[in-house]
C-alpha positions in Angstrom: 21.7 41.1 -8.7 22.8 38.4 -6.0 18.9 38.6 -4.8 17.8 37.9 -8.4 20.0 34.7 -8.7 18.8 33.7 -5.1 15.3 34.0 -5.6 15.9 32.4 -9.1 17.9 29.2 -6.6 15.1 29.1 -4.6 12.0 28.8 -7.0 14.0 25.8 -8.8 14.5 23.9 -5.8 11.1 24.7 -4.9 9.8 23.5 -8.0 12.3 20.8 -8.2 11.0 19.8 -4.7 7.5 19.6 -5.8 7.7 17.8 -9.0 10.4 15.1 -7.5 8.7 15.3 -4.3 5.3 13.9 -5.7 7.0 11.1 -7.4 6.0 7.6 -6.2 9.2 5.6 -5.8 10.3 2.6 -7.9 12.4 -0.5 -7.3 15.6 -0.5 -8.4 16.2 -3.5 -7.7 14.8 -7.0 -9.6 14.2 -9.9 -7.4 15.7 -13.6 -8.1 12.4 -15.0 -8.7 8.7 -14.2 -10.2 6.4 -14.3 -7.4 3.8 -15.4 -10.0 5.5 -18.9 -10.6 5.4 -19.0 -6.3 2.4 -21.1 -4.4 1.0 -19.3 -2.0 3.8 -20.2 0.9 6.3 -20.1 -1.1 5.2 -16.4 -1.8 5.5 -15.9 1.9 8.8 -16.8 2.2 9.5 -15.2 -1.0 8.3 -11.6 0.8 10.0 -12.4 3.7 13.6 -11.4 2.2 12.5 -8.4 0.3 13.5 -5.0 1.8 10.9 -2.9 -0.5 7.6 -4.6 -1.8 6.7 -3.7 -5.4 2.9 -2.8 -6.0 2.2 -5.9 -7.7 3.7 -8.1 -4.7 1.5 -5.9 -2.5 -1.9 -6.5 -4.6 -0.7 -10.3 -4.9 -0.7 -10.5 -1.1 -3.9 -8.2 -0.6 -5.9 -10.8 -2.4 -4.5 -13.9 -0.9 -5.5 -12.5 2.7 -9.2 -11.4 0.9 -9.3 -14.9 -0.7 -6.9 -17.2 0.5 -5.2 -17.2 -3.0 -4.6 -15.2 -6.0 -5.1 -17.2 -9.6 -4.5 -13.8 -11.5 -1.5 -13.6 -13.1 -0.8 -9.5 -14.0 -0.5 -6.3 -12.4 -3.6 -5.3 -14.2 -5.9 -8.2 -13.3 -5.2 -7.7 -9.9 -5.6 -4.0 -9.7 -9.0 -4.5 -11.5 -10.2 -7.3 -8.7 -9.1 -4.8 -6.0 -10.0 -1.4 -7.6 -13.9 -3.3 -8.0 -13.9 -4.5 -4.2 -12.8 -0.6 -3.1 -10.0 -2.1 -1.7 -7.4 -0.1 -4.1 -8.4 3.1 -5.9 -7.5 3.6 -10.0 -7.1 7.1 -9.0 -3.9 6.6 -7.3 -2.5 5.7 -10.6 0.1 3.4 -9.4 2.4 0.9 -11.3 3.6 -2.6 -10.8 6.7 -1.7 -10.2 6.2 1.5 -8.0 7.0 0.8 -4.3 4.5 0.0 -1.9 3.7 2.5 0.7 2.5 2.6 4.9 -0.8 4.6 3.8 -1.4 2.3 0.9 -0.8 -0.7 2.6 -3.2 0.7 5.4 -5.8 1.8 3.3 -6.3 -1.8 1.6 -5.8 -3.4 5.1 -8.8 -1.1 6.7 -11.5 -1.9 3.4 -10.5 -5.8 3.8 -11.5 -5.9 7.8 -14.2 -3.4 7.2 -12.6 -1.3 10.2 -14.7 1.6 11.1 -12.5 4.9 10.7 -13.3 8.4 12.6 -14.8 11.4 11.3 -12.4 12.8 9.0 -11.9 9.2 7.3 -15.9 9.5 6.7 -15.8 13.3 5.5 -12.7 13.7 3.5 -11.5 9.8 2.9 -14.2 9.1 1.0 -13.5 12.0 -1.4 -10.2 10.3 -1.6 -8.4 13.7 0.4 -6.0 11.8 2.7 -7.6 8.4 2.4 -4.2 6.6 3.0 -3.4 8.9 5.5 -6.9 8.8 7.6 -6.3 5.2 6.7 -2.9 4.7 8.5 -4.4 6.0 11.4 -7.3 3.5 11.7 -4.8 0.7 11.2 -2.8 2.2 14.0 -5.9 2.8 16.3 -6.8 -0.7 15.6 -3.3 -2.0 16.4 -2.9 -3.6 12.7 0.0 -1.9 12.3 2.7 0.6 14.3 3.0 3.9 14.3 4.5 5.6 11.1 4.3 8.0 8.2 1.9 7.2 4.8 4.9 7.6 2.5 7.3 5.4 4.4 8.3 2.7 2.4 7.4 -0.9 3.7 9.5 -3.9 3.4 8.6 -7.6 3.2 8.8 -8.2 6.9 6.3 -5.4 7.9 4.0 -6.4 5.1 3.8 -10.1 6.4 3.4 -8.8 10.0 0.6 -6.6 9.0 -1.2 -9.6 7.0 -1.0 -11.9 9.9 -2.4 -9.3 12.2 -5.4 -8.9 9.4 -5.8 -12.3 9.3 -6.2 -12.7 12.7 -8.4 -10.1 13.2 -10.6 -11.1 9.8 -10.2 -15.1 11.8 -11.6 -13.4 15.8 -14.3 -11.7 13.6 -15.6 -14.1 11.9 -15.0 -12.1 8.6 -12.6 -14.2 6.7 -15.2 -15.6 4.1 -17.0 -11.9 3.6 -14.3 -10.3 2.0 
């Protein structure tokens, strides 16, 4: 009987595991202000103090380094914009609110700069198996951003580091009008 309950232990924290496991994580916390009402440096300084970035702050910043600004005002306009650029998938079925992660960040940093990726990005990335992953390592390899995992969660100060290291890659390209 004790190996019944055990196995019985086991498969619920297995499944347990797997189904809270696969969860994308939310905020729990609300910011002071709307980044909507922000210009664009005051939405720097704004992400700056943030120790997660929310999804929508993430796509907000994605298209003022694509565009220089970002005159959409919802979650959804700018996941449409990004989703019709390839720079965000709508398979990834992410909220406003769900936290952003390294392997998202790196995959809409890698389609903005248009950097190359190796073999396995080309072969299995494009299928979308381990695109943020393949895409993490691309950004690494092309020092955008420092080593880590695709489901650590970024904060404010790593996204802005990561943007200005875009930018000036997008600015030494010559890539910052063709995005």
């Amino acid at each position: 009987m004790g190996t019944r309950k055990l196995n019985l232990f086991v498969l619920v924290l297995t499944a347990g595991y797997l189904v809270g496991g696969c969860a994308t994580p939310k905020r729990t916390f609300q910011p002071a202000q709307d980044h909507n009402a922000l210009n664009e440096i005051e939405f720097i300084h704004y992400l700056s103090a943030l120790p997660t970035v929310s999804m929508d702050e993430a796509y907000h910043a994605m298209l003022v380094l694509a565009d220089g600004e970002d005159s959409r005002q919802t979650f959804a306009q700018r996941e449409a914009a990004l989703v019709s650029r390839g720079v965000a998938r709508e398979s990834w079925g992410l909220m406003a609110d769900d936290v952003l992660d390294k392997g998202t960040l790196a995959y809409m940093i890698v389609k903005i700069c248009h950097l190359p990726g190796g073999l396995n990005d080309a072969v299995f990335g494009s299928w979308g198996l381990g695109d943020r992953r393949y895409a993490l390592r691309t950004a690494i390899w092309h020092e955008m951003m420092p080593y880590g995992l695709p489901y650590h969660v970024v904060t404010g100060g790593e996204l802005l580091t990561t943007i200005t290291e875009a930018a000036e890659y997008l600015e030494r390209e010559g890539l910052e009008e063709s995005s």
